[in-house]
C-alpha positions in Angstrom: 116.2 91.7 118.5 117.3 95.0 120.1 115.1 96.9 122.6 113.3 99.4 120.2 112.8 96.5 118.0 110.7 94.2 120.9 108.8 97.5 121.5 107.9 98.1 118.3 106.4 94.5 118.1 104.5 95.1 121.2 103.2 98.4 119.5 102.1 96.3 116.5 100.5 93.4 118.4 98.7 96.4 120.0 97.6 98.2 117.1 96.2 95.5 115.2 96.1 94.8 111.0 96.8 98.2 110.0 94.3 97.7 106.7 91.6 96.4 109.4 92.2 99.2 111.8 92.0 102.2 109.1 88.3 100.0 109.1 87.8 100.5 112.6 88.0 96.7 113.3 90.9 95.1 115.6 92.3 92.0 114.2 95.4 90.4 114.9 98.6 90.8 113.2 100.7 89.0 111.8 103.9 91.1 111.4 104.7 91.7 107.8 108.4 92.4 107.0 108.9 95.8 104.0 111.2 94.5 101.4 113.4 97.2 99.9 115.0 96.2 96.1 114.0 92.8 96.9 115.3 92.4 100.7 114.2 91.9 103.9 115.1 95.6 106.3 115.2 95.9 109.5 112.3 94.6 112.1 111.6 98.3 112.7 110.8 98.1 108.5 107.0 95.8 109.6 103.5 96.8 109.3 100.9 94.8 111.2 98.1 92.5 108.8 95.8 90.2 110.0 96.2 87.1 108.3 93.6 87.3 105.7 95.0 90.5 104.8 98.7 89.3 104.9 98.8 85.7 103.8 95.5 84.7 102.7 96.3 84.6 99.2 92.5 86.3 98.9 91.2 88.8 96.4 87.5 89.4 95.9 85.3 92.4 96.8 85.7 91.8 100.7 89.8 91.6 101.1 92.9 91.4 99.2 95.7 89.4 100.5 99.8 91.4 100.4 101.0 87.9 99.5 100.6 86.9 96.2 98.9 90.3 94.9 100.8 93.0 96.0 99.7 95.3 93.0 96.0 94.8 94.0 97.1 95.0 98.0 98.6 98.5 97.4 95.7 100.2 94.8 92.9 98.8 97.3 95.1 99.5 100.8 97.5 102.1 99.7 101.6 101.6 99.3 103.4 99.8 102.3 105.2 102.9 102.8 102.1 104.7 103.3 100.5 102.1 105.4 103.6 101.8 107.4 103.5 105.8 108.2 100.1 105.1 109.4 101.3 102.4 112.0 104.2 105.1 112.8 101.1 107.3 113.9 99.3 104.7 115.9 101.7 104.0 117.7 102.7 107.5 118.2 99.2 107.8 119.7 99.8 105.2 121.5 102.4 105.3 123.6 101.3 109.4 124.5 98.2 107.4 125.8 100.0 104.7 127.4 97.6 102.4 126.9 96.4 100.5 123.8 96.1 101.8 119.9 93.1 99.4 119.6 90.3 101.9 117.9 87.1 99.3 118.4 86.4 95.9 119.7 88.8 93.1 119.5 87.9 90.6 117.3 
């Protein structure tokens, strides 16, 4: 991994599950690889889930897993495009801060 890429994983460790965060609630992340047309993209191409929300393979009322229902994931959560914008901004916020995108208490 290059430099920006290391950072960027320290962002998301810092930010927390994206879907939890938009929540107000830190969990966290597992890092969570965007496929494009079926493939893995660069590391920079990640959004940060907590593992319920990543790999859980949940989907009832309280959470819906990314792995196996992405469908479900993306009408509930919103597209991983538009959830990786969202980590884009937090850790925009972030680093003008210089300190953590955590929004509540660490769970």
């Amino acid at each position: 991994m290059n430099k920006a890429e290391i950072q960027w994983f320290r962002d998301l460790e810092d930010i927390g599950c994206i879907v939890c965060r938009l929540n107000g609630v830190y969990s966290p992340p597992d890092i969570h690889h965007i496929l494009r047309s079926g493939k893995r993209q660069t590391h920079l191409d990640t959004i940060p889930l907590c593992p319920t929300h990543h790999r859980s393979g949940l989907n009832n009322d309280m959470a819906v897993s990314r792995h196996p229902h992405k469908r479900e994931f993306e009408r509930r959560y919103g597209t991983e495009n538009d959830l990786h914008r969202e980590t884009r901004e937090a850790a925009v916020n972030l680093r003008s801060r210089g300190g953590s995108a955590n929004p509540g208490t660490k769970t």
